[in-house]
C-alpha positions in Angstrom: -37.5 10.0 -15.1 -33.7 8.7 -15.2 -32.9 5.2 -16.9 -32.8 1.8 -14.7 -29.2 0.1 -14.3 -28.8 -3.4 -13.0 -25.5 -4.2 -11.0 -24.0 -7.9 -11.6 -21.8 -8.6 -8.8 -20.5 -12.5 -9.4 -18.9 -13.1 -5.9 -19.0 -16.2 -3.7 -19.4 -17.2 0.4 -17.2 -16.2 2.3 -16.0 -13.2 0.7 -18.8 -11.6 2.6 -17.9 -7.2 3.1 -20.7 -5.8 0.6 -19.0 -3.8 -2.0 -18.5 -0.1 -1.2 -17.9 0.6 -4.9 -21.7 -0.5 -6.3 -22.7 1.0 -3.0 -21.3 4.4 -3.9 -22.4 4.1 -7.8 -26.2 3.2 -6.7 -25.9 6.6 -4.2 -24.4 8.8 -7.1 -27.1 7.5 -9.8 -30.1 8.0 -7.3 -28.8 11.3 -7.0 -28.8 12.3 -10.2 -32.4 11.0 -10.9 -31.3 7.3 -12.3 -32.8 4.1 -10.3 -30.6 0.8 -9.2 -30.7 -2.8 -8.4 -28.1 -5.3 -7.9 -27.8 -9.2 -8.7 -25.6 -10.2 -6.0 -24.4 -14.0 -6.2 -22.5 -14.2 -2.5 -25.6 -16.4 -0.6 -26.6 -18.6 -3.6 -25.0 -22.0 -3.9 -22.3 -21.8 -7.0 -20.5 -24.5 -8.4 -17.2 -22.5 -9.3 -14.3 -24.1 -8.1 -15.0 -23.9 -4.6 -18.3 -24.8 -2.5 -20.4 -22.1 -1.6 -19.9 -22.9 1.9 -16.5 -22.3 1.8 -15.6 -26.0 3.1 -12.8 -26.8 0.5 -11.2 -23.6 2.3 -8.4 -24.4 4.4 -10.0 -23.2 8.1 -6.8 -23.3 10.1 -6.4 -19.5 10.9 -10.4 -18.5 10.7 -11.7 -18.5 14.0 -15.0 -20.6 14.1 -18.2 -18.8 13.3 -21.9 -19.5 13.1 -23.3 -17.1 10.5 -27.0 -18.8 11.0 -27.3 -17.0 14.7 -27.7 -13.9 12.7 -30.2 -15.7 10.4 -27.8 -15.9 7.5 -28.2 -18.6 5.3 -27.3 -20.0 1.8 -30.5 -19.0 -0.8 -32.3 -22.0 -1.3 -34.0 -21.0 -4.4 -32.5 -20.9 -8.1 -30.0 -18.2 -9.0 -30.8 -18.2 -13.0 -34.9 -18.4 -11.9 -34.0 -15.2 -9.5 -32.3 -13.5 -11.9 -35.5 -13.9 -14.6 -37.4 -13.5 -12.3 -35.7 -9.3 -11.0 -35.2 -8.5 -14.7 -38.8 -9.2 -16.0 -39.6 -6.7 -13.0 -37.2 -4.1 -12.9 -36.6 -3.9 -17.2 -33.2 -2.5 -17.1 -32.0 -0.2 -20.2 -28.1 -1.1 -18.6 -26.3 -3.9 -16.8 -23.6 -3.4 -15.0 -21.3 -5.8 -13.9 -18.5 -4.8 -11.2 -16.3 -8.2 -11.1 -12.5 -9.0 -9.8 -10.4 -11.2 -11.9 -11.0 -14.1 -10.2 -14.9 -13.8 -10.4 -14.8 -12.4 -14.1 -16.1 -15.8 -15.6 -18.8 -16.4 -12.8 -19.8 -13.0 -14.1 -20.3 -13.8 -17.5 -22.0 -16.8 -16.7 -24.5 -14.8 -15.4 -24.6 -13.0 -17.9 -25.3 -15.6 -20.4 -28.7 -16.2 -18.2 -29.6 -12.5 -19.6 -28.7 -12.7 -23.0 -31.9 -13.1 -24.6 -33.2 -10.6 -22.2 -30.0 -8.2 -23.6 -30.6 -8.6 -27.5 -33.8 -8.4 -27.2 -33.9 -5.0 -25.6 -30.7 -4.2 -27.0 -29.6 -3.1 -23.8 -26.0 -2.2 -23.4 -23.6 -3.7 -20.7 -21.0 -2.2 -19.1 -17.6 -4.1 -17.4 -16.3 -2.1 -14.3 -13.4 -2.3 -11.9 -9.5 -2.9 -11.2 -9.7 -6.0 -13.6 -11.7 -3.9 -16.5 -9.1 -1.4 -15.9 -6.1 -3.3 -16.3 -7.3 -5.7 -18.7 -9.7 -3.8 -21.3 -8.8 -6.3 -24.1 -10.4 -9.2 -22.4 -12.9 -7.4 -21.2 -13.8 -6.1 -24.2 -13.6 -9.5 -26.6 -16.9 -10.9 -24.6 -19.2 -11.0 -26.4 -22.2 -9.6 -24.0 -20.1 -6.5 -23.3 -20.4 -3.4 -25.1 -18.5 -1.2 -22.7 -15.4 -1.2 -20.5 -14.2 1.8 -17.8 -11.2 2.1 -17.8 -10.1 3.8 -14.6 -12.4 5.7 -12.0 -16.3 5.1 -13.1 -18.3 7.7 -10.8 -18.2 10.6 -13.6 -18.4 7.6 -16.5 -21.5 5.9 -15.5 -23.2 9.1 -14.9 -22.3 10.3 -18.3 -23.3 7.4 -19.6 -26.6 7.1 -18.4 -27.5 10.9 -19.2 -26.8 9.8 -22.7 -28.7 7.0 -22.6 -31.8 8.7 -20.8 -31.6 11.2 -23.4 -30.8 8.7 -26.1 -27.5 10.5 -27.6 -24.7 8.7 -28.6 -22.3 7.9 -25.9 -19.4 6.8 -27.5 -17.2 9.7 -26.7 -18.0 9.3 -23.2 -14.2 9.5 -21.1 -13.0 6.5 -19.7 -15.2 4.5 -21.6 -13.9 2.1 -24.6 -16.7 1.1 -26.7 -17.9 -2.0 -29.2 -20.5 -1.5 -31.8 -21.5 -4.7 -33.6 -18.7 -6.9 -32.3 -16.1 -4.2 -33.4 -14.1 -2.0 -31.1 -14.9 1.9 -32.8 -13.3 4.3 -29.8 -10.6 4.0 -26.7 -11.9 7.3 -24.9 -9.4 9.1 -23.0 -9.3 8.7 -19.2 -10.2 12.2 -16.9 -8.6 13.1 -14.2 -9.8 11.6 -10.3 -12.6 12.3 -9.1 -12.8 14.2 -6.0 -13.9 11.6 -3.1 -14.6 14.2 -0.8 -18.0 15.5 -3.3 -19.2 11.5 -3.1 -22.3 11.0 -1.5 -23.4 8.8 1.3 -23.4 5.0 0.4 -26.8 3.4 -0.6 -26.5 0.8 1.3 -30.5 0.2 0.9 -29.4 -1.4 -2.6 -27.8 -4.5 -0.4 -30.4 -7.5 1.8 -29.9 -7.2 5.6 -27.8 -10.1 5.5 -25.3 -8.7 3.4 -24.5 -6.3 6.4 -22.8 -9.3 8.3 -19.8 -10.4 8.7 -17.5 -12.4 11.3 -14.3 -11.2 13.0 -12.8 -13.6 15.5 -15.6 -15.8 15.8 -18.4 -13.6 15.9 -20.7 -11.5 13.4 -21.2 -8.0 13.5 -23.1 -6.2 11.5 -19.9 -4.4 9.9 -19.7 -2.0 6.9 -16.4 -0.5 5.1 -15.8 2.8 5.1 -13.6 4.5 3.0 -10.4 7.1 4.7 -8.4 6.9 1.8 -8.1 5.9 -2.3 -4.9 4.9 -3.4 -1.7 3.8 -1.4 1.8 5.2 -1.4 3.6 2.3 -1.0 5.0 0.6 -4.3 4.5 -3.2 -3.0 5.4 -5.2 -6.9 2.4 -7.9 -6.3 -0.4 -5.0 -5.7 -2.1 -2.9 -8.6 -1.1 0.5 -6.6 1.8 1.2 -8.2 -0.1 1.1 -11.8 -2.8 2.9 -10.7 0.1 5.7 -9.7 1.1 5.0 -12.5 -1.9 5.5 -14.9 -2.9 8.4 -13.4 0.6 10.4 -12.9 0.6 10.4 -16.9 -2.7 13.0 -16.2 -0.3 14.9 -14.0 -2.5 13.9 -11.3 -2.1 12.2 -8.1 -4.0 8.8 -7.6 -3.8 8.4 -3.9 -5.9 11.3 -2.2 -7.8 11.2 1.4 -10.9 12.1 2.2 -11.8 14.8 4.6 -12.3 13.3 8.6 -15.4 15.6 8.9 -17.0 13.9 5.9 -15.5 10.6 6.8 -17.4 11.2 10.9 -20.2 11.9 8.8 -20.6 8.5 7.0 -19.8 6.8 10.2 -22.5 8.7 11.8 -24.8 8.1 9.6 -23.8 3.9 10.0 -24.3 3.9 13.2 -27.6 5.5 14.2 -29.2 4.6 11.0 -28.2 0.9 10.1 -27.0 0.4 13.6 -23.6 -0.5 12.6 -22.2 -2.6 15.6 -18.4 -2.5 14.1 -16.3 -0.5 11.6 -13.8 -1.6 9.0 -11.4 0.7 7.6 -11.2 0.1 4.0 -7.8 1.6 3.6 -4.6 -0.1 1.6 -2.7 1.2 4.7 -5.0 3.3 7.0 -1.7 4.5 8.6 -0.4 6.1 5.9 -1.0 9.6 7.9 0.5 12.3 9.5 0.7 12.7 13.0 -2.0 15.7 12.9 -4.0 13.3 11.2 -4.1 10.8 13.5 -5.1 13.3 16.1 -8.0 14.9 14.3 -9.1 10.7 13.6 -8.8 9.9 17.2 -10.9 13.0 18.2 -13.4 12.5 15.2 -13.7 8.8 16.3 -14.1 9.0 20.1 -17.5 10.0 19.3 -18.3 7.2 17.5 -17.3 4.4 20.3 -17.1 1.2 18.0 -14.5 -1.5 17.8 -12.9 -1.2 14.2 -10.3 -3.1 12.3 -8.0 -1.2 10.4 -4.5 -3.2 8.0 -1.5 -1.3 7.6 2.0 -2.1 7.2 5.1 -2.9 10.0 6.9 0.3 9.3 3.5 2.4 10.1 3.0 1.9 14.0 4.6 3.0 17.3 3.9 3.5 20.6 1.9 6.8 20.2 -0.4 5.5 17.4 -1.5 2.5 18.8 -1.8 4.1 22.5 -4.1 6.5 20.6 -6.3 4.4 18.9 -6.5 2.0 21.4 -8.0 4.3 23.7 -10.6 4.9 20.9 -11.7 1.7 19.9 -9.0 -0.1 17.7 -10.0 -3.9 17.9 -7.7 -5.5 15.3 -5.1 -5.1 12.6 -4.1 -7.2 9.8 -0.4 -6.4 9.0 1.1 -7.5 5.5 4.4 -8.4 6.0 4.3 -11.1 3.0 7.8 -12.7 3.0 10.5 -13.4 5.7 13.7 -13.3 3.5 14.7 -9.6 3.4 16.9 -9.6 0.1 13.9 -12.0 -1.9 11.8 -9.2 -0.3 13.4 -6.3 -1.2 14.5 -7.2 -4.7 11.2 -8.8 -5.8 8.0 -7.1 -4.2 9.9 -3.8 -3.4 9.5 -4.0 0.6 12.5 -2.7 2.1 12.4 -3.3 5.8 14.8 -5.8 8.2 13.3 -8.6 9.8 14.8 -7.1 13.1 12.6 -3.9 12.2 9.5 -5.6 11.6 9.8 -8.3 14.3 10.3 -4.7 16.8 7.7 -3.1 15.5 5.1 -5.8 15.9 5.7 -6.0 19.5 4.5 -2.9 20.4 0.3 -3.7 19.6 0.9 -6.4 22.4 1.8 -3.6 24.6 -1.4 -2.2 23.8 -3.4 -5.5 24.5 -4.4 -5.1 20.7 -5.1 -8.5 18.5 -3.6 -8.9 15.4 -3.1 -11.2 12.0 -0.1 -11.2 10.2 -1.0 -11.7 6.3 2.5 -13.7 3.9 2.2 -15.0 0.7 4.0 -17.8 -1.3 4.5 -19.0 -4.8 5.8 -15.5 -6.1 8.1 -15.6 -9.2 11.2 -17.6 -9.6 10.7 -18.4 -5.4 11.8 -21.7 -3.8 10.3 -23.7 -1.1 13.3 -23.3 0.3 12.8 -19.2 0.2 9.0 -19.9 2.0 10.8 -21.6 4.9 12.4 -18.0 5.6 8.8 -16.8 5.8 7.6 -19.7 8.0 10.7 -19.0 10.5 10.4 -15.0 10.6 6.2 -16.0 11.4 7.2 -17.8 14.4 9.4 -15.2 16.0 6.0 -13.2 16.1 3.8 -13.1 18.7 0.5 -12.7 16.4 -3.1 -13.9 16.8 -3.1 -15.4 13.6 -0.4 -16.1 10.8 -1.9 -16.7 7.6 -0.5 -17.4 3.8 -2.0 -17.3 0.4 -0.3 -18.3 -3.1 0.4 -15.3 -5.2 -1.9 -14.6 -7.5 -0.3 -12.3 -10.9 -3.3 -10.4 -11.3 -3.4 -7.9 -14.5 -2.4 -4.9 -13.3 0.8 -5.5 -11.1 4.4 -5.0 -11.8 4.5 -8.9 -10.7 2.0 -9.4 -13.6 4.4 -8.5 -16.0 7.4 -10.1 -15.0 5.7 -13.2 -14.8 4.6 -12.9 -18.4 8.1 -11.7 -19.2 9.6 -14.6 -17.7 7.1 -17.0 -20.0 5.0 -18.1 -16.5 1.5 -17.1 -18.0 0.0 -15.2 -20.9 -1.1 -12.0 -21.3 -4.5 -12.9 -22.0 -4.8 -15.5 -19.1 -7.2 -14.5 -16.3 -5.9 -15.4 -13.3 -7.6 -17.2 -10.3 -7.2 -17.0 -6.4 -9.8 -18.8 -4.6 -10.7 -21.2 -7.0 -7.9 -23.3 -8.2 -4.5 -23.7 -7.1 -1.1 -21.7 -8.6 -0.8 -21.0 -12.2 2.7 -20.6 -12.1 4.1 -23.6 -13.3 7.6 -23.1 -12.4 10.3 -25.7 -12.1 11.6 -24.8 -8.9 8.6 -24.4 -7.0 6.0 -26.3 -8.6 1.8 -25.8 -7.7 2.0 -28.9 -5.4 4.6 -27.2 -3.4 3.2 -24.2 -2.8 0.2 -26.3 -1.8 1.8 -28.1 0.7 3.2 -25.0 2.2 0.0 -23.5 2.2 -1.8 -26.7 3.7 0.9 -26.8 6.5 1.9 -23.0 7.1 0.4 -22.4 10.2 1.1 -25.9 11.5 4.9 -24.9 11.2 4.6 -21.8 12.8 3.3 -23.1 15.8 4.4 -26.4 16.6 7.9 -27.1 18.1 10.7 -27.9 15.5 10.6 -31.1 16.4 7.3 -32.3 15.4 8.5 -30.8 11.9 9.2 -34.0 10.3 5.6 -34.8 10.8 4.3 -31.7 9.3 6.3 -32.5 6.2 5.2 -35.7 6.1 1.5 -34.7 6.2 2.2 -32.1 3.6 1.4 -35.2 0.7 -1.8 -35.5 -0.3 -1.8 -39.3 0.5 -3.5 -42.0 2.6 -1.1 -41.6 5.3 -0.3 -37.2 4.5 -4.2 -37.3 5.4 -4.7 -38.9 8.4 -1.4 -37.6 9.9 -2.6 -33.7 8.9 -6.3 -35.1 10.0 -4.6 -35.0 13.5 -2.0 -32.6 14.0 -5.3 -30.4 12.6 -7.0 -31.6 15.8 -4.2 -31.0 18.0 -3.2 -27.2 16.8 -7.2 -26.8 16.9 -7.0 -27.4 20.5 -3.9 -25.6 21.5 -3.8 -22.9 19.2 -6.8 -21.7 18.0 -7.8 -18.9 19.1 -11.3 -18.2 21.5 -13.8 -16.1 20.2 -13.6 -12.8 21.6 -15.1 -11.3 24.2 -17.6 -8.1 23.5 -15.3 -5.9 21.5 -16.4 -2.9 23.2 -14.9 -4.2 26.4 -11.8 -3.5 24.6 -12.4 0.6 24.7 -12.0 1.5 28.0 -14.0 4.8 27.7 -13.1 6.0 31.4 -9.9 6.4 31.0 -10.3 8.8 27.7 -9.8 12.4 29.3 -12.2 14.0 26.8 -14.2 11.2 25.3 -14.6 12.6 22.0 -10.8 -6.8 13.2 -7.7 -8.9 9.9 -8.7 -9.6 12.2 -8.6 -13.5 12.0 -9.5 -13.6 8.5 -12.1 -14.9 6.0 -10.7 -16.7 2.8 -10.7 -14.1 0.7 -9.6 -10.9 2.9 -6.0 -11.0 2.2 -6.9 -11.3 -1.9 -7.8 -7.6 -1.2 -4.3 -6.4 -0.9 -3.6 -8.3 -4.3 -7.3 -7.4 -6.3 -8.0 -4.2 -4.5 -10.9 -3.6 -6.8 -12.1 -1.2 -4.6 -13.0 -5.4 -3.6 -14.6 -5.2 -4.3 
């Protein structure tokens, strides 16, 4: 008969990719007998820092969209009566709630809506993810969890709910650390990987049609993310990659593995005949992190799949056979992190060791290739001066991208970055950090929250307009009578001058006839380059 498992999944507008992780769970526990539902918060209006709408979102470098013309809309009903409403029906006997750190308190405020439902039952919950990983002890202290997985959950949930179905004790399961009556009784062991290229198909039946959408360059496809490969190789100091390396080397196992093209054409296959998937995003750290074989077998797999796609990668990763390559087969847009313009703040603190020369060559040559792309920076990183941003501002405008965009840093548990800042007495270990929904947390003397603020408010209005007009950019940086109306209209003006169109039909850009053998960030959405820094799998 299998056991019933509920998926919490405390997210907001404009984060809108569905996440592949629940996807993939919900596809492993129907195989295996077990059924699934999720409680997904992304269309319901939320007060948590930020409107649901996304309008106290700085707009600047996100192409304008309309996600109504697809019929999208915020839910006008009430999230705590839906949420009584799916669990009086579907009686779970587990919740489980797959959050970043930034939505880890939305999640348990959902989870307070369920708590009678929960002791009454005595239904165990479960806390999932990068965050869970990297931060067990906070996860554990709530108290409506009874579980944290620590690490990869495929094998651990399955385990789990065997036990439960069968009602033996679980508290031995791997990965697993475990509470019984508010105390903490086992810290399981973590098991080795598990081996992407057995996962199944992902249910993507477990999402609403609207949760298929999403916009790239001012238009909405329906888009899913697929998955090439699970780790990265690169060691950037502000992204949980290196840990992950980290935690799983100590196995004497390899973290970052790639999953096989013929399984990967299959998936896409599968998208594109069955949910009529009109676009395809890579879901890859860096999807170029490939041989050149590789490539080759892609570009072959792909050809038969004729989509526009959006891949991110890093500088260093392209040249003129790559993107001539993929071009041919349907690359649309890239996202390329380049983070920060000064080389020695770059190199010392988040472990990127190119030369501005290098990167500015390198990101000539998707031009050649008539290919869009964003460039993603970020600001506010450890013992960094507004000063220090200005390098980053001037190395933007010296490229020739679609969009340039910046986000504060964010020391998310589970980053090298995370520790130095509690090292350096910038935040606590125990402090849960936000992104979206509030400003820097880094207090810091030289380069205070309003600061970075400013620069964020202003980046892309210094990267595009002439140095002279600079001294009204700072001006408008204050948050003032006079800062407002002055940003009100250079806004307007870079609106009109810079912002780009919305594109054309993609598939235009694939220009099949010329393929001998036939065989978008895009601009992005708040939220997309907090991928790079969360990659909880997002999700």
């Amino acid at each position: 008969m299998g056991i019933k498992v509920l998926f919490i999944y405390p997210n907001t507008y404009g984060m809108n990719m569905l996440p592949p992780a629940i996807a993939m769970f919900s596809a492993i526990l129907k195989k295996n007998g077990h059924k699934s539902q999720i409680f997904d918060t992304t269309y319901y209006s939320l007060d948590y820092g930020i409107d649901s709408d996304g309008s106290k979102m700085e707009r600047l470098n996100v192409v304008p969209y309309k996600m109504e013309e697809k019929g999208i809309r915020l839910k006008n009903s009430d999230w705590k009566a839906d949420l009584q409403k799916q669990i009086k029906e579907f009686k779970p006997n587990l919740i489980a709630i797959s959050s970043t750190e930034d939505m880890w308190e939305l999640g348990i405020k959902v989870l307070n809506e369920m708590k009678d439902y929960k002791k009454k039952n005595k239904i165990p919950v479960i806390a999932g993810g990068v965050f869970a990983t990297f931060a067990p002890e906070i996860c554990i202290k709530e108290e409506l969890v009874d579980l944290v997985c620590v690490g990869e959950g495929e094998n651990a949930l399955i385990d789990l709910c065997d036990r439960i179905e069968k009602k033996q004790d679980y508290t031995d399961v791997t990965n697993l650390w475990v509470k019984v009556d508010g105390k903490v009784v086992k810290k399981n062991s973590i098991s080795k990987p598990v081996n992407i290229n057995e996962n199944p198909l992902l249910d993507i039946s477990l999402f609403e049609e609207q949760r298929l959408y999403r916009p790239m360059s001012g238009k909405v496809y329906k888009m899913l993310p697929v998955e090439t490969i699970r780790g990265c190789p690169f060691t950037c100091r502000f992204c949980n990659s290196p840990d992950q390396m980290k935690l799983y080397k100590g196995l004497g196992t390899n973290f970052y593995r790639k999953k096989k093209m013929d399984l990967v054409y299959k998936e896409l296959k599968y998208f594109k005949d069955v949910h009529k998937v009109e676009y395809n995003y890579f879901w890859a750290d860096t999807f170029l992190g490939m041989s050149n074989n590789e490539l080759d077998e892609f570009c072959e797999m792909y050809s038969d799949i004729r989509l526009p796609f959006w891949m991110q990668t890093r500088p260093e990763t392209v040249n003129d056979d790559n993107m001539k390559k993929l071009k041919k087969v349907g690359l649309h847009r890239i996202s390329f992190g380049v983070e920060h313009g000064n080389e020695e703040f770059r190199k010392k603190i988040l472990d990127r060791r190119w030369k501005n020369k290098d990167i500015l060559e390198k990101l000539k040559i998707p031009k050649k290739y008539n290919i869009s792309f964003s460039v993603n920076n970020i600001t506010g990183f450890p013992t960094e001066t507004k000063k220090l941003a200005f390098d980053t501002i001037e190395l933007n405008r010296h490229i020739d991208a679609d969009n340039a965009n910046i986000y504060a840093f964010v020391p998310f548990h589970g980053t090298p970055l995370r520790k130095m800042c509690e090292d350096l007495g910038l935040i606590k270990p125990e402090t849960i950090t936000k992104c979206l929904t509030a400003e820097s947390q880094l207090n810091m003397p030289q380069y205070p929250p309003h600061e970075i603020e400013e620069i964020k408010k202003c980046f892309a209005l210094y990267v595009k307009f002439p140095k002279n007009r600079w001294k009204e950019i700072e001006r408008a940086e204050k948050n003032d009578e006079e800062g407002n109306k002055l940003y009100k209209n250079l806004k307007a003006e870079y609106l009109e001058r810079y912002m780009p169109k919305p594109d054309a039909d993609p598939h235009g850009a694939v220009d099949f006839k010329t393929v001998e053998n036939p065989y978008c960030i895009d601009v992005p959405l708040p939220g997309d380059k907090l991928k790079d820094q969360r990659n909880q799998d997002d999700l």
